[in-house]
N, C-alpha and C positions, 0 to 999 in steps of 0.2 A: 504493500500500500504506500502512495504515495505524500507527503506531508503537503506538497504543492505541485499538482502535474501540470507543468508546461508542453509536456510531449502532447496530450489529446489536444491542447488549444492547439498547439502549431498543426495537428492534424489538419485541422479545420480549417488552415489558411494556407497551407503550405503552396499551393499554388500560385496565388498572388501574392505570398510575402516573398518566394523567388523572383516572381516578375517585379516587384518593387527594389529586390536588390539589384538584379540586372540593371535595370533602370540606372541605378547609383552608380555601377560600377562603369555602364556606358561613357553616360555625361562625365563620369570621372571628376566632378564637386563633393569632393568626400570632406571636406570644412565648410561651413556655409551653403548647402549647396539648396536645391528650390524646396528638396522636399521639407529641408528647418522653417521657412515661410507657412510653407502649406501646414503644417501639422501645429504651429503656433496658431493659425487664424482660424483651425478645424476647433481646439482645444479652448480657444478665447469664447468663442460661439457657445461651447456646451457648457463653460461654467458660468458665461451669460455678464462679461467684462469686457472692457475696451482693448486689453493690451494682453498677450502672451510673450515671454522671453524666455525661449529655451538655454539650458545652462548645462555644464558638464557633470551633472552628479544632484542629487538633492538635499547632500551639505553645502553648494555652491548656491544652490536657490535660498538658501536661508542665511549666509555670509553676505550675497550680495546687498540685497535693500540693507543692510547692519549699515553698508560700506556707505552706500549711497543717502543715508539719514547724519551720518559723520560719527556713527559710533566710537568710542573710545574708551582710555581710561578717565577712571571719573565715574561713569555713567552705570546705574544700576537696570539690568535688564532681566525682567520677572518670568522665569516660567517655571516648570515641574521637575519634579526631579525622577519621576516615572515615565523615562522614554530612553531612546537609543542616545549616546553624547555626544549624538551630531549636533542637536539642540543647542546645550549649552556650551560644545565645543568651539560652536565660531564666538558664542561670546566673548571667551579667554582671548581667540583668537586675535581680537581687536585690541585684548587689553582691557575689555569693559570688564564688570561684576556680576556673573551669575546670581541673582536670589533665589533659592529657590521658595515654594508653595505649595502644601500638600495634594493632593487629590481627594476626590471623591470617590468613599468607598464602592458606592453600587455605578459609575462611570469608568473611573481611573481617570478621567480628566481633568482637570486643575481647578482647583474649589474657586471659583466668584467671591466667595463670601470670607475665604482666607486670602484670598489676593487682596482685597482692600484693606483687612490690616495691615499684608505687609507692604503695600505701599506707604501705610500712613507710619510705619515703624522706621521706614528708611528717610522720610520726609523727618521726620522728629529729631532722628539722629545728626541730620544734616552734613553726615561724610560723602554721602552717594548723591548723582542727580538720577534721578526714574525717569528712563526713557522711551523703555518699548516693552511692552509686553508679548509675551510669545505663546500661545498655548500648541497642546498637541491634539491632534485630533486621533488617540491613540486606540489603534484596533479598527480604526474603519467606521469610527463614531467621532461626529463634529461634536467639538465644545461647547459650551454652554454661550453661543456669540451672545445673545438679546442681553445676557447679563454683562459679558466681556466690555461688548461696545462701550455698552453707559459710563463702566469704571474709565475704559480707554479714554475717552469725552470726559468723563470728569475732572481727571489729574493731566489730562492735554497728554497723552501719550498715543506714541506710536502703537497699532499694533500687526504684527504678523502672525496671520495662521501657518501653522507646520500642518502640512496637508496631505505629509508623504504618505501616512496610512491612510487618511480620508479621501483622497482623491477619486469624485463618487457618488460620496456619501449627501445628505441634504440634511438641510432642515427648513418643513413647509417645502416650496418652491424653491429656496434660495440653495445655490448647489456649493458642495466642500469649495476653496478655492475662490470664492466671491468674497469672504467676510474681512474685517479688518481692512488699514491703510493697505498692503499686500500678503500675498499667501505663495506659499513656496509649496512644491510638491517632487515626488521621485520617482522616474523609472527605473529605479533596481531591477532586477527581473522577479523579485522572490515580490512585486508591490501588484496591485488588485489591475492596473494597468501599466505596465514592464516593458520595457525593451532586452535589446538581448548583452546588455553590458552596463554602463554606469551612463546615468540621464536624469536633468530636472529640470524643472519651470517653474517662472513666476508668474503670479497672477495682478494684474491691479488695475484701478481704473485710472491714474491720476499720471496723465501728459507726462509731466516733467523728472518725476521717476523713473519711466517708462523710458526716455530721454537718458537719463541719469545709466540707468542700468544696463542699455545695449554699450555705453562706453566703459564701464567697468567693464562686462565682459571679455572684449578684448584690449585687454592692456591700459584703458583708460584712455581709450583713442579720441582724436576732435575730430574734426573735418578731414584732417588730412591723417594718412596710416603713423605718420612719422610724427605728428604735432599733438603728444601724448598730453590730454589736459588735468588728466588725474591719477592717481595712482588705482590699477584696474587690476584684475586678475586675467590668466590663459582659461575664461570659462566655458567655453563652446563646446555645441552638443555634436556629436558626428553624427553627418547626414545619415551613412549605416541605418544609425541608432532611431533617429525621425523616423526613417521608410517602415523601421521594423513596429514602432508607435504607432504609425499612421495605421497600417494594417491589422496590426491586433487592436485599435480601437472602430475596426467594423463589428466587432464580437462584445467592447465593451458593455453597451447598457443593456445588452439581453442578458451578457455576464454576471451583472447585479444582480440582475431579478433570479438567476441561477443559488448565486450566494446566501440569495436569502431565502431560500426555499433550502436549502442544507440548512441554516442555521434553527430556521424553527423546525423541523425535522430534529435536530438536537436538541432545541428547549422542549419538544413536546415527549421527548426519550428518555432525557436522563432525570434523574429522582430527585428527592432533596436530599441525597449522597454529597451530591457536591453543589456549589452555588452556582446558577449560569448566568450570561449578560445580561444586562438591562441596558432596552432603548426604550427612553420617554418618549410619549407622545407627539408627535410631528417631527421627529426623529427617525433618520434612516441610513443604518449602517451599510459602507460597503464589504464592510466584514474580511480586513486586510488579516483578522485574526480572528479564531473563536476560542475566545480564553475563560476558562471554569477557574473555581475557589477549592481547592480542598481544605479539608478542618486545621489542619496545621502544614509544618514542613515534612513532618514523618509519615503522614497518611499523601502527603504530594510524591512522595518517592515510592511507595508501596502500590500508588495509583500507573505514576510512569514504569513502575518493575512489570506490572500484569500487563499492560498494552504493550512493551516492549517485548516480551514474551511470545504474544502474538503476532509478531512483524509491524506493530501498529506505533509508528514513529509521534514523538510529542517534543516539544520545545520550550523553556520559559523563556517569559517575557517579563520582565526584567529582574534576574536572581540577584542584581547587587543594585538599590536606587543609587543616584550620583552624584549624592550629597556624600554617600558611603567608600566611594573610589578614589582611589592613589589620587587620580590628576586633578581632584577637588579639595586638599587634603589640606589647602591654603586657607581654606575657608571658614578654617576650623568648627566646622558640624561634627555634635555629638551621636551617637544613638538615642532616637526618643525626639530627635530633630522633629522630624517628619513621621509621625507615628501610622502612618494608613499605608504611605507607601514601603514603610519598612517591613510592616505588615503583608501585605498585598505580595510583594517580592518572593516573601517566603512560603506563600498558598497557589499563590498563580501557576496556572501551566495552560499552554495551547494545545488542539486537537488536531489533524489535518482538515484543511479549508481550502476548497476551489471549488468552482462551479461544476466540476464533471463529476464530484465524491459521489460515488454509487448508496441509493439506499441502505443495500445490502451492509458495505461496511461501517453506514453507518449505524445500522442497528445493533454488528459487530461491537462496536467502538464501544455505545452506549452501554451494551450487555454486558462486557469484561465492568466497566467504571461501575455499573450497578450491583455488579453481583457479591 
């Protein structure tokens, strides 16, 4: 069994996702080449924004707006500490200050209601300036924006959604990728829409960042290749990588609707054994993961020993949060810092999730975790 089958998608396309590489390899524009346009103004359209800018990676989709806002030292930047450290990786990056903000227990997404103290704890302090806020939209489930925004608006901050798992996902009409000043997203291959190497984009509606961020991208170019106006990063997406996008997103949104008919096939399977996701109301995951609670860490490894037994492959997501890691260790967080997601770290595990998982296994799945 497989944790993420890319082979049945490519089945499914394999014909035209050869004629889209041909294609690449013809025109031989393997940096910039037409199909980066097309798959920006394909992708602008469906998350229903002015501006698409593909980028090399979907830590570069979330470095660049940093770059392009003048992040730096000094500058306090808010988000979770329950996600991958690409999040709060480009912070350091800049030199700026990770804060981190617990989560929500029945979400994993970054508490509203604990973000506005620790805004107001770093306004008090008066060491940090609060500049951006960052949430994740972790699992395939958008954050709480209707609350995010207001905070955002209130203390005059930036914010950027992290959208690499949500890219997708909605809430009401509005789709992952719309919310906040911009939104970053990834095509990894292992994400609910992947290419076949390292890929990302940014989302936003506003001209002059949009302006801002095709020149970071490369090198921090002006008008001219040579007349460098800013300091930019090498972040360009390779065409390859667009064609292979463009074409698995003819599969995307039936894709969804696939994901989410495995996932409630699993809420409606497993027992109260273990705890399963919650999506509130007008909420709609694209389900980059489907991650259960076991009772502690010793019934999470007794859970992964029986599936593992069966060939049936599980993953966690996130066994260390990243208030708790080596390269945070400046920050000096204790244990009991962040009590949910130190929590959550130690109970959490994923199940295999794609849109092809067979009934079968997953009744499989559910019966070993039940039994």
């Amino acid at each position: 069994m497989q944790f993420i089958d890319l082979a049945k998608q490519q089945s499914l396309i394999k014909t035209n996702l050869d004629k889209r590489i041909q294609e690449v390899l013809a025109h031989g524009q393997y940096i910039m080449g037409p199909e980066i346009k097309e798959m920006e103004a394909q992708l602008a359209e469906y998350v229903g924004v002015k501006h698409c800018v593909s980028c090399s990676s979907g830590t570069d989709a979330l470095l660049m707006p940093l770059m392009a806002w003048g992040v730096g030292p000094g500058d306090a930047i808010f988000t979770t500490p329950f996600t991958f450290i690409a999040t709060a990786e480009v912070i350091q990056l800049l030199g700026a200050t990770p804060v981190f903000v617990d989560i929500d227990p029945r979400t994993y997404n970054i508490s509203a209601e604990l973000l506005d103290i620790a805004i107001n704890q770093v306004i008090e302090q008066g060491e940090l300036n609060p500049k951006v806020i960052i949430p994740v939209d972790l699992f395939g489930l958008p954050a709480d924006y209707a609350a995010l925004e207001l905070i955002s608006k209130k203390y005059d901050l930036k914010l950027l959604e992290d959208a690499a798992q949500g890219f997708g996902g909605q809430i009401g009409n509005r789709k992952a990728g719309s919310f906040g000043d911009a939104a970053s997203t990834s095509f990894f291959p292992a994400k609910p829409l992947g290419c076949y190497g390292d890929g990302g984009a940014i989302f936003t509606d506003d001209d002059e960042l949009y302006e801002t961020l095709l020149s970071i991208r490369v090198h921090g170019q002006g008008g001219d290749k040579y007349d460098n106006v800013r300091i930019g990063i090498n972040g360009r997406m390779d065409t390859l990588q667009a064609a292979v996008v463009l074409e698995k997103f003819t599969l995307f949104p039936s894709e969804i609707k696939l994901r989410n008919q495995v996932a409630a096939q699993y809420n409606a399977l497993l027992s109260d054994r273990v705890v399963t996701p919650e999506v509130k109301d007008g909420f709609t995951s694209v389900w980059a993961q489907y991650s259960i609670l076991a009772k502690d860490a010793s019934d999470r490894a007794s859970l992964q020993a029986k599936l593992k037994d069966a060939d049936i492959p599980t993953a966690v997501y996130y066994p260390i949060p990243l208030h708790q890691q080596t390269a945070f260790n400046h920050l000096g967080h204790q244990t009991g810092d962040f009590p949910v997601s130190e929590e959550m770290s130690q109970r959490i595990f994923s199940l295999p999730m794609h849109p092809y998982l067979e009934t079968a296994d997953i009744e499989k799945i559910c019966g070993i975790i039940n039994g």
